[in-house]
N, C-alpha and C positions, 0 to 999 in steps of 0.2 A: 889545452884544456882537457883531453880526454888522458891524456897522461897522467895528468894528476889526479883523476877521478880513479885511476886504475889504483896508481900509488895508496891512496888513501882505502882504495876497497880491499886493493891486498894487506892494507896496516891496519882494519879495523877487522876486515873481517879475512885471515891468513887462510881461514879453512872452505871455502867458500867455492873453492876451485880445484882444492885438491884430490890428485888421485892415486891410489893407490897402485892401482896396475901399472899407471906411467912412473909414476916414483919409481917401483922394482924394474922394470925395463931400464929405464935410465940407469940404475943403480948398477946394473950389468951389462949393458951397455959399453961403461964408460969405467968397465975394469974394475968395478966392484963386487963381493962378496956375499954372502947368506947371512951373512953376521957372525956374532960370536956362539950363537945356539950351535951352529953346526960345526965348531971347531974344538977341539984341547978337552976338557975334561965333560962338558955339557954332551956334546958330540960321544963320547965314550957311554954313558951316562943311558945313554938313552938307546945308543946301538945294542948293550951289553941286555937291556931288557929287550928289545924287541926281537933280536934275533934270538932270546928262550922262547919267548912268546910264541912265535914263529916253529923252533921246536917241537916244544912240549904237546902244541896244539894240533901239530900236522897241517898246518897251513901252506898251502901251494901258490895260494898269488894273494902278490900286494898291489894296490891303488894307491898313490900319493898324489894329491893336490898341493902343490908347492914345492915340487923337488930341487928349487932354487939351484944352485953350482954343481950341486952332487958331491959335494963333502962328505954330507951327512949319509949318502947312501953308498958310499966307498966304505964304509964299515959293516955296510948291511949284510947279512946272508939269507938272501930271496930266494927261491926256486924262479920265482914268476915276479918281473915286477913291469908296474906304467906308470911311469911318471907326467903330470902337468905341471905346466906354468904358465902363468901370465906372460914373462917374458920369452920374444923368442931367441933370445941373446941367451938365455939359460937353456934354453932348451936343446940351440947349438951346442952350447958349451958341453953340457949334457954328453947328446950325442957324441960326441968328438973325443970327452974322454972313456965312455965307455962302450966307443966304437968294436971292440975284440969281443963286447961281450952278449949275444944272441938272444941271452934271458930280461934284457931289458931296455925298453922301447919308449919313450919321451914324445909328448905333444905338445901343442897351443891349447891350455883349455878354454880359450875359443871352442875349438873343434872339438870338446868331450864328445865322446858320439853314443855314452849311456853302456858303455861295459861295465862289468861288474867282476868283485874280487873278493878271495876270502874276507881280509882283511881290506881297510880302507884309514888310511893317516893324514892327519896334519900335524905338522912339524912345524912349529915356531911362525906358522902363519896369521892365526885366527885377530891375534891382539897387532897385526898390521893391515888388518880391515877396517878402517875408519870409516866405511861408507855403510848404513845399514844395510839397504836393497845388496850391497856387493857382499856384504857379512850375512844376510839371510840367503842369500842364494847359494853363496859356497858350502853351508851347513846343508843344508837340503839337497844337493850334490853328492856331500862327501856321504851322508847317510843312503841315501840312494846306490850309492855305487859300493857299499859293502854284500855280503851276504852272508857274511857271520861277524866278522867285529870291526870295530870301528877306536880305534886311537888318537885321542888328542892332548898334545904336547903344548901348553898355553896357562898362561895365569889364568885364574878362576874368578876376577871382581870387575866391579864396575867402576870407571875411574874416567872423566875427561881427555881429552888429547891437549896434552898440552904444548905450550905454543915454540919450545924449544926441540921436541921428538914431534912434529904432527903426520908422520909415519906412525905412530903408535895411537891404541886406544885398546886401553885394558876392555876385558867385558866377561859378564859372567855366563859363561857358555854351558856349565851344568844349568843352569834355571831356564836359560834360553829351549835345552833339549827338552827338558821335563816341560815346558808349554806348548813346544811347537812339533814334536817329532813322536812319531806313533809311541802307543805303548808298550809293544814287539819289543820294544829297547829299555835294558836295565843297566844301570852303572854296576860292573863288577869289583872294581878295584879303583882307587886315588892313592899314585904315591906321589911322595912329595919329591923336590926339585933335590938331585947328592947336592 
């Protein structure tokens, strides 16, 4: 009986139980990936701006919540970087590949312990927050932990999770800022996806 009751609450209601942080743990885990954000042309895309950004700016440290495989940050040119993640299978992985390199240091953000960076990024994370409380906390973090800018790499709408990606859920993160995050903050720039 209690079998069946599971059956049916995970057929009616799929999302009910789901998590996000164990999804991407598992995902790496079990020899999975960052996705396609962080590889081939998207990956290119987005290294090619952030490291002018980075440039132009005189920016000396980066914060990343989510530095998932480290793909996407093998293209990077940090002076200073820290990466989190949820998993700690990425964050070994992390480590391991960028063992040789001194300018950049990986955690559990479990343990964020409230440092702070020029810069502060989310890369292809935001729209795999399907939990509010977990989507309002990582915004209020990833703000928090800038001191001068803040980066986010994410679609812009409000859209359900549906029941074939229930890793995803679109949401609109500029309206989100403009409600909940000081005034200190202005949008300088939206480009759109090459």
């Amino acid at each position: 009986m209690k079998s069946i009751i599971a059956s049916l609450k995970n057929r009616f209601f799929p999302h009910s139980r789901f998590s996000s942080s164990d999804y991407w743990d598992e995902r790496y885990k079990s020899g999975g990936n960052s996705g396609p954000g962080s590889y081939g042309q998207l990956a290119q895309f987005k290294a090619a701006f952030l490291n002018a950004l980075v440039k132009d700016n005189g920016i000396t440290s980066v914060i990343e919540f989510g530095c998932g495989d480290g793909n996407q940050l093998a293209l990077a040119l940090y002076p200073r970087y820290s990466g989190y993640d949820v998993s700690l299978a990425a964050v070994k992985a992390c480590r391991l590949l960028f063992e040789n390199d001194s300018s950049k240091d990986f955690f559990l953000a479990q343990g964020y312990d409230g440092r702070k960076a020029d810069l502060a990024l989310s890369l292809d994370v935001i729209f795999h927050l399907t939990e509010d409380h977990i989507f309002d906390a990582y915004m209020h973090r990833l703000f928090e932990a800038s001191s001068k800018y803040v980066v986010v790499y994410s679609s812009d709408l409000d859209e359900p999770i549906q029941s074939a990606s229930v890793h995803v859920r679109h949401r609109h993160f500029t309206k989100w800022i403009d409600q909940e995050i000081s005034s200190e903050w202005g949008l300088m720039q939206r480009i759109p996806n090459a």
